[in-house]
N, CA, C and O atoms as CSV, one atom per row, in Angstrom:
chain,resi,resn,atom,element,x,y,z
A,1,UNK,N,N,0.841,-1.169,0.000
A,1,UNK,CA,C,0.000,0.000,0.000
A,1,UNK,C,C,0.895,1.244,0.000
A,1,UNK,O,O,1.811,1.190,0.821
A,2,UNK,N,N,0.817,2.468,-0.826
A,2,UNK,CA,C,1.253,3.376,-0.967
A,2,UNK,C,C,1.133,4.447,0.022
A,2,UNK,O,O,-0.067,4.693,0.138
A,3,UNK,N,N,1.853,5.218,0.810
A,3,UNK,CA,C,1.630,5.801,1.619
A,3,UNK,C,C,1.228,7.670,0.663
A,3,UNK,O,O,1.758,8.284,-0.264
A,4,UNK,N,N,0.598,7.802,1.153
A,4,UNK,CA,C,0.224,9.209,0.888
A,4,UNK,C,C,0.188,10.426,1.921
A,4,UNK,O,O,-0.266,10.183,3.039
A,5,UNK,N,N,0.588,11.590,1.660
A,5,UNK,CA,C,1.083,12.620,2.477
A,5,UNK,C,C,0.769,14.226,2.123
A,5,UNK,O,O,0.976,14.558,0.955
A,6,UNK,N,N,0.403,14.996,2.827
A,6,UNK,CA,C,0.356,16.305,2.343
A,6,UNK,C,C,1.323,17.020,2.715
A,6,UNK,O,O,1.837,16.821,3.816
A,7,UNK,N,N,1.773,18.009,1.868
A,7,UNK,CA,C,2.647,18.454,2.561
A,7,UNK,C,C,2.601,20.427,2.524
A,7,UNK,O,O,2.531,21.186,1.557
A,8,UNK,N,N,2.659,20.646,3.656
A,8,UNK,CA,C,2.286,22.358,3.439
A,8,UNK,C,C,3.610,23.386,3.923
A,8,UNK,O,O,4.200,23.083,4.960
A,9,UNK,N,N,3.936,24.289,3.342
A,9,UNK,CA,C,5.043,24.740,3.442
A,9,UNK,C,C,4.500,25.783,4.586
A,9,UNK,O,O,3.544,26.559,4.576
A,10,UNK,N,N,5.560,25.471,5.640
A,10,UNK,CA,C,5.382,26.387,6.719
A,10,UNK,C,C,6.134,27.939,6.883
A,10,UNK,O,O,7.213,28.234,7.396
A,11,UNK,N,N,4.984,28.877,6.156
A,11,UNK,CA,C,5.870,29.818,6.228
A,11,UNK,C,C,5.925,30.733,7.493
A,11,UNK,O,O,6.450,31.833,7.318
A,12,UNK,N,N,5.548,30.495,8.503
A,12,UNK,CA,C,5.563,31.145,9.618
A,12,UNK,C,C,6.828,30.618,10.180
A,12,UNK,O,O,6.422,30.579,11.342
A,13,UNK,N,N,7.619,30.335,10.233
A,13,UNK,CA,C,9.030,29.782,10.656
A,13,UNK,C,C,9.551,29.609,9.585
A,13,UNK,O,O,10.660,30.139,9.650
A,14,UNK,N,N,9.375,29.107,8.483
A,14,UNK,CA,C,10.170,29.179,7.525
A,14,UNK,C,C,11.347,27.781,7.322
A,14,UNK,O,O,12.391,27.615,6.691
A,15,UNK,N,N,10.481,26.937,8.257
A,15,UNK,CA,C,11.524,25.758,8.326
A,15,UNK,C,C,11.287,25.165,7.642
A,15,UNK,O,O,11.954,24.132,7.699
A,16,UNK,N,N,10.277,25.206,6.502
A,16,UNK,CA,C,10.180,24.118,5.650
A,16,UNK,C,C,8.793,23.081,5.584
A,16,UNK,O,O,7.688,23.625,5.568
A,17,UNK,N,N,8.836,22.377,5.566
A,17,UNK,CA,C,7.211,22.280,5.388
A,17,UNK,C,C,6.526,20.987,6.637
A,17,UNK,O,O,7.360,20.267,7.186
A,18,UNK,N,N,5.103,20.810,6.967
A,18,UNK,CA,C,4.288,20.129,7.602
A,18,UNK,C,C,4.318,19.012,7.103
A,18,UNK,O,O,4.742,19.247,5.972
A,19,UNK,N,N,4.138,17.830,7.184
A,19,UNK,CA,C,3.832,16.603,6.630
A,19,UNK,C,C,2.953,15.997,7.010
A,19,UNK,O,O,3.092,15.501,8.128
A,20,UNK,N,N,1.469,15.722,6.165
A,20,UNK,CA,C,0.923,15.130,7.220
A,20,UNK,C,C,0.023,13.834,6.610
A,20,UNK,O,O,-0.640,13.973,5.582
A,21,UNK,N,N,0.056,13.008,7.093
A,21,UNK,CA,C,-0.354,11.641,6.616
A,21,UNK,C,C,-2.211,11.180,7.057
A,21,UNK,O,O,-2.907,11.719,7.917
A,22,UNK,N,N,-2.489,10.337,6.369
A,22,UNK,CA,C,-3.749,9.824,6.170
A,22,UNK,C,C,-4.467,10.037,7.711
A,22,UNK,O,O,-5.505,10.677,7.874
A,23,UNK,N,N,-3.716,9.383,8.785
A,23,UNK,CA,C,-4.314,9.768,9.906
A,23,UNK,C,C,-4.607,11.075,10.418
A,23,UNK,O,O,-5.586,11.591,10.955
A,24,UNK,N,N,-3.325,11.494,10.050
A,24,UNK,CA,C,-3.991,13.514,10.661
A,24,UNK,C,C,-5.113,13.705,9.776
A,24,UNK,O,O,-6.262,13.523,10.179
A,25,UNK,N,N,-4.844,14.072,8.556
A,25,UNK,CA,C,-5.921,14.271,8.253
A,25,UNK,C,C,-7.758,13.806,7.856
A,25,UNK,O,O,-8.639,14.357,7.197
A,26,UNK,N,N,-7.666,12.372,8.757
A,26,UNK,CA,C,-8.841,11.988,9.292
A,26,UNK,C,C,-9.289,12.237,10.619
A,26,UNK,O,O,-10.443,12.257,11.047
A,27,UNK,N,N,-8.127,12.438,11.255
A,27,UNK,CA,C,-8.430,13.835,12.782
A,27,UNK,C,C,-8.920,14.912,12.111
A,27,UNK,O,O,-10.031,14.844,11.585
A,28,UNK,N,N,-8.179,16.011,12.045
A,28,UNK,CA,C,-8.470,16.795,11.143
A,28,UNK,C,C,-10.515,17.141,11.221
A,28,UNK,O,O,-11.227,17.788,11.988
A,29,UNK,N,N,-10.822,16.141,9.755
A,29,UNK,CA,C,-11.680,16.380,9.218
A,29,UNK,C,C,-12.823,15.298,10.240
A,29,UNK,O,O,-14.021,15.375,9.969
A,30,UNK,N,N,-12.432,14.459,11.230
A,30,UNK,CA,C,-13.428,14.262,12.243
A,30,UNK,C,C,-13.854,15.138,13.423
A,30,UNK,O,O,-14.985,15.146,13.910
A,31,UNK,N,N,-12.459,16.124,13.961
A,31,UNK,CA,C,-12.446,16.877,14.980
A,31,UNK,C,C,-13.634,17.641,14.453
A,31,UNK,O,O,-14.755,17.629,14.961
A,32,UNK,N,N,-13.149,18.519,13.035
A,32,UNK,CA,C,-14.241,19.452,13.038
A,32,UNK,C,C,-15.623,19.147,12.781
A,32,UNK,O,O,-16.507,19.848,13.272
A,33,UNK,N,N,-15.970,17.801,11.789
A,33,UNK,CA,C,-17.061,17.596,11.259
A,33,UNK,C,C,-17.816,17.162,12.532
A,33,UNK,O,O,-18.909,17.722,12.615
A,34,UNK,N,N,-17.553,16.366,13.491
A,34,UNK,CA,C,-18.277,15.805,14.870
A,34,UNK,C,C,-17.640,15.991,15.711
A,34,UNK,O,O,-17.958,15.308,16.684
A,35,UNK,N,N,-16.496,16.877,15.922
A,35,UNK,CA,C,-16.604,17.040,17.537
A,35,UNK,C,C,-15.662,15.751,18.230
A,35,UNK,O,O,-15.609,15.492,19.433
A,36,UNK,N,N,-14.957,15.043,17.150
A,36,UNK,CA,C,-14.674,13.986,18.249
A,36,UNK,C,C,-13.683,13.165,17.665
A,36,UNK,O,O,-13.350,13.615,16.568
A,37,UNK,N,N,-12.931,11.867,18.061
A,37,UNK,CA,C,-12.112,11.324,16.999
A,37,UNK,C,C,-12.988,10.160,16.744
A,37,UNK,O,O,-12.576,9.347,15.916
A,38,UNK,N,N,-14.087,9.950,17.295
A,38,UNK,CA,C,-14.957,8.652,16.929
A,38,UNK,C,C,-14.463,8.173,14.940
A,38,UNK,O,O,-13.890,7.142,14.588
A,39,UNK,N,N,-14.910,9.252,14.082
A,39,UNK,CA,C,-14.941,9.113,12.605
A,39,UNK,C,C,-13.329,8.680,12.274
A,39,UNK,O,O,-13.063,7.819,11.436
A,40,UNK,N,N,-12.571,9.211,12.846
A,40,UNK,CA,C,-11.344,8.836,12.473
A,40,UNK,C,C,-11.071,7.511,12.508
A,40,UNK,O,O,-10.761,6.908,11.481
A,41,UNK,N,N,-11.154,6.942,13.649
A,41,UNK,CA,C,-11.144,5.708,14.232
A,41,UNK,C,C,-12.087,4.862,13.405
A,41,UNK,O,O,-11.713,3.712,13.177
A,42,UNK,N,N,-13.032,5.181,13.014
A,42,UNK,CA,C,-13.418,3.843,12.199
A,42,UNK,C,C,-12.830,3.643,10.392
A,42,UNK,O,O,-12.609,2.669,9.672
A,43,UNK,N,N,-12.738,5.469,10.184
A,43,UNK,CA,C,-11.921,5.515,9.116
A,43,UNK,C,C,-10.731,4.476,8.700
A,43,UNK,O,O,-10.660,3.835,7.651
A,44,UNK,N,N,-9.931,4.476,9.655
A,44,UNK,CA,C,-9.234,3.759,9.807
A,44,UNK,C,C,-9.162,2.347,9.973
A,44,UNK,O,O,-8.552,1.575,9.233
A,45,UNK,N,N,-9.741,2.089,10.863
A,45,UNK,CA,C,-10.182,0.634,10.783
A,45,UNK,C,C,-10.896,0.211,9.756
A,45,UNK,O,O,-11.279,-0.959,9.724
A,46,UNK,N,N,-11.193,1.115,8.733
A,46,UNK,CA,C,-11.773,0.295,7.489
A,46,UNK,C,C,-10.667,0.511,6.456
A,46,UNK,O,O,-10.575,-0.186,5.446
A,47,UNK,N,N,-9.616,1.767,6.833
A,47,UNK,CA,C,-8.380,1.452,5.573
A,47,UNK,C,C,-7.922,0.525,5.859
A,47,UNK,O,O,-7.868,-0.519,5.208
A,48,UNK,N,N,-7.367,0.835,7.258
A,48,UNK,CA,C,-6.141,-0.556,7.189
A,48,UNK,C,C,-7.012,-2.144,7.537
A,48,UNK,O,O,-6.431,-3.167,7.177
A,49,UNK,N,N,-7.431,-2.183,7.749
A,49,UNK,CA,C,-8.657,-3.404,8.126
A,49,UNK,C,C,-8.070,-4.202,9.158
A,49,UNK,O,O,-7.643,-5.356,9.152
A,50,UNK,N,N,-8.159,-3.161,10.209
A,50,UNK,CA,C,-7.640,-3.298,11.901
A,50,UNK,C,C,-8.334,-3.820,12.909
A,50,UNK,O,O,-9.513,-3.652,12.599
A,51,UNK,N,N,-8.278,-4.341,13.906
A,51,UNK,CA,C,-9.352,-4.495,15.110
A,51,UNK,C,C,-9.440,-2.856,15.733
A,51,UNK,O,O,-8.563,-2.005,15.882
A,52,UNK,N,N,-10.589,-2.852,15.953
A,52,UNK,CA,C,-10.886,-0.934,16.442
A,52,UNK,C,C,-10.424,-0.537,17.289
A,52,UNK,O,O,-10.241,0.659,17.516
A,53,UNK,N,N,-9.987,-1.860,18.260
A,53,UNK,CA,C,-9.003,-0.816,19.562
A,53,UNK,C,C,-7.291,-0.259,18.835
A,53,UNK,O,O,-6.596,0.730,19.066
A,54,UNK,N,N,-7.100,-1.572,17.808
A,54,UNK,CA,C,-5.832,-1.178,16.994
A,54,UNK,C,C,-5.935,0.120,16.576
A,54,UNK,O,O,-5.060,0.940,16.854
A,55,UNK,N,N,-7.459,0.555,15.579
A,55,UNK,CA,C,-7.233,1.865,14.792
A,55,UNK,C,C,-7.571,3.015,15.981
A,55,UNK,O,O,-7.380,4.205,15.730
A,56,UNK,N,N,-7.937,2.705,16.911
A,56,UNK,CA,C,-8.131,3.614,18.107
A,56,UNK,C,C,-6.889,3.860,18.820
A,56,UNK,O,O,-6.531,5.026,18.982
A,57,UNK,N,N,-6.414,3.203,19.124
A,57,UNK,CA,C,-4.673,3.341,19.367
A,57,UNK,C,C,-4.108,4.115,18.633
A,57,UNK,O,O,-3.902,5.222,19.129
A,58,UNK,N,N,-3.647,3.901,17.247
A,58,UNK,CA,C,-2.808,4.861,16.398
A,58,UNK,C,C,-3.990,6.395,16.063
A,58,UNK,O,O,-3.588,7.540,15.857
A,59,UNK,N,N,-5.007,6.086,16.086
A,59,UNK,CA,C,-5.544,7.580,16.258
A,59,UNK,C,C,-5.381,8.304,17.259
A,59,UNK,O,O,-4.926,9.431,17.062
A,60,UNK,N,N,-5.579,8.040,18.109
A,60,UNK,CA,C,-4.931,8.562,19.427
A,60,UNK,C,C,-3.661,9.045,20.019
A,60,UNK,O,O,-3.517,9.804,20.978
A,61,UNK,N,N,-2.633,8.388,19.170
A,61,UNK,CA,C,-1.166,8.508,19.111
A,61,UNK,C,C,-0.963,9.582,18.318
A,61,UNK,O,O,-0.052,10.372,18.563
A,62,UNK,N,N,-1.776,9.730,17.296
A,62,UNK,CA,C,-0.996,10.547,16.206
A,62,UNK,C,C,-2.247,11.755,16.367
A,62,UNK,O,O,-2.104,12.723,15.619
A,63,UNK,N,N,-3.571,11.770,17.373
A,63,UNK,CA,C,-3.986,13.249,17.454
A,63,UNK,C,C,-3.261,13.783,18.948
A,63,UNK,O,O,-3.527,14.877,19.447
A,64,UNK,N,N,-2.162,12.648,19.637
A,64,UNK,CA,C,-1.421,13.190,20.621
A,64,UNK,C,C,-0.487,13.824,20.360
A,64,UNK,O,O,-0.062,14.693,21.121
A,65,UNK,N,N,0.176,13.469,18.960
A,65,UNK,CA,C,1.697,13.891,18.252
A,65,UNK,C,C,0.883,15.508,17.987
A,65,UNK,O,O,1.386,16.553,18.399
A,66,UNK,N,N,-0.443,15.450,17.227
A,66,UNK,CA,C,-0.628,16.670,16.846
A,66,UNK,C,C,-0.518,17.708,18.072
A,66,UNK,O,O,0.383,18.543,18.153
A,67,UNK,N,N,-1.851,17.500,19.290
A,67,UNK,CA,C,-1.603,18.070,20.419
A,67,UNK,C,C,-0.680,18.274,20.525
A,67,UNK,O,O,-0.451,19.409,20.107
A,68,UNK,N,N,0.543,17.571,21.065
A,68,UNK,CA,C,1.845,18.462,20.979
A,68,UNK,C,C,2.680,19.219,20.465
A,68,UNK,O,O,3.723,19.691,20.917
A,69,UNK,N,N,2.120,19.333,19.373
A,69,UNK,CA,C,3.064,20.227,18.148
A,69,UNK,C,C,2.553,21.783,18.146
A,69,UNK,O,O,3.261,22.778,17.993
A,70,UNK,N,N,0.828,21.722,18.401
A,70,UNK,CA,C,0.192,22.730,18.665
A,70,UNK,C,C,-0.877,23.013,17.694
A,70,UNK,O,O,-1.554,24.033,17.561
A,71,UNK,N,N,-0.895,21.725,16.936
A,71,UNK,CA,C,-1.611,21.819,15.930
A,71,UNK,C,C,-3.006,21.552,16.293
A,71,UNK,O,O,-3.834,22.387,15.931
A,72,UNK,N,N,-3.466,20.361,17.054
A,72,UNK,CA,C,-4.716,20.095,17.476
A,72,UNK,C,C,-5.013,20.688,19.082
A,72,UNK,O,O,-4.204,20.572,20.003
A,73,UNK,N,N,-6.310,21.322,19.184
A,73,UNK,CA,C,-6.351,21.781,20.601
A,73,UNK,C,C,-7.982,20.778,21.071
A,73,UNK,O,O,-8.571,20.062,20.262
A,74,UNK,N,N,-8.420,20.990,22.531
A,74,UNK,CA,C,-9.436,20.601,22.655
A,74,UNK,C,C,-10.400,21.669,22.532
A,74,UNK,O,O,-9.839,22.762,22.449
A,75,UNK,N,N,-11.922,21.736,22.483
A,75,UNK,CA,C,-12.716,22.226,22.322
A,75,UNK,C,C,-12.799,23.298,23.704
A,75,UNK,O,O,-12.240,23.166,24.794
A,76,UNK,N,N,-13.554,24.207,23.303
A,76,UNK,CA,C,-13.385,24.702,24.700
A,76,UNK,C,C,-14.405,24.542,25.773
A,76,UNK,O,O,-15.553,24.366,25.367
A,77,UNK,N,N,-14.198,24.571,27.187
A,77,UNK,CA,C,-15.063,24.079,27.559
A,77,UNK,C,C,-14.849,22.798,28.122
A,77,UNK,O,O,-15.428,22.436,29.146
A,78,UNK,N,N,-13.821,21.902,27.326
A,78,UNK,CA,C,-13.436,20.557,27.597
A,78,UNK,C,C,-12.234,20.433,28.474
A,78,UNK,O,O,-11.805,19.321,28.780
């Protein structure tokens, strides 16, 4: 399977660019569309054709990598 990646040039630092792979951007587009990583997580478990705690694991890992970078925040309120 081919890995696929976006990649966005960061010009606010100027270091060069974001990379971001199939999972971020099924965070991403679950955070905002529902509020939650539920969509991601099954997303996933239907690409890679995972057991759901598996695709719940690496979603979780990689909307933690985001959290730390500063890219993903929680809602507020939460």
């Amino acid at each position: 399977m081919a890995a696929h990646w976006l990649a966005i040039e960061n010009t606010r630092t100027e270091e060069g660019f974001l990379l971001f792979g199939r999972e971020d951007l099924d965070i991403f587009h679950s955070v905002a569309a529902h509020g939650s990583l539920d969509q991601a997580v099954v997303a996933n478990t239907h690409r890679r054709s995972v057991f759901l705690s598996a695709a719940r694991a690496e979603i979780e890992a990689a909307a933690s990598d985001l959290f730390r970078a500063g890219l993903l925040r929680p809602a507020p309120g939460q």
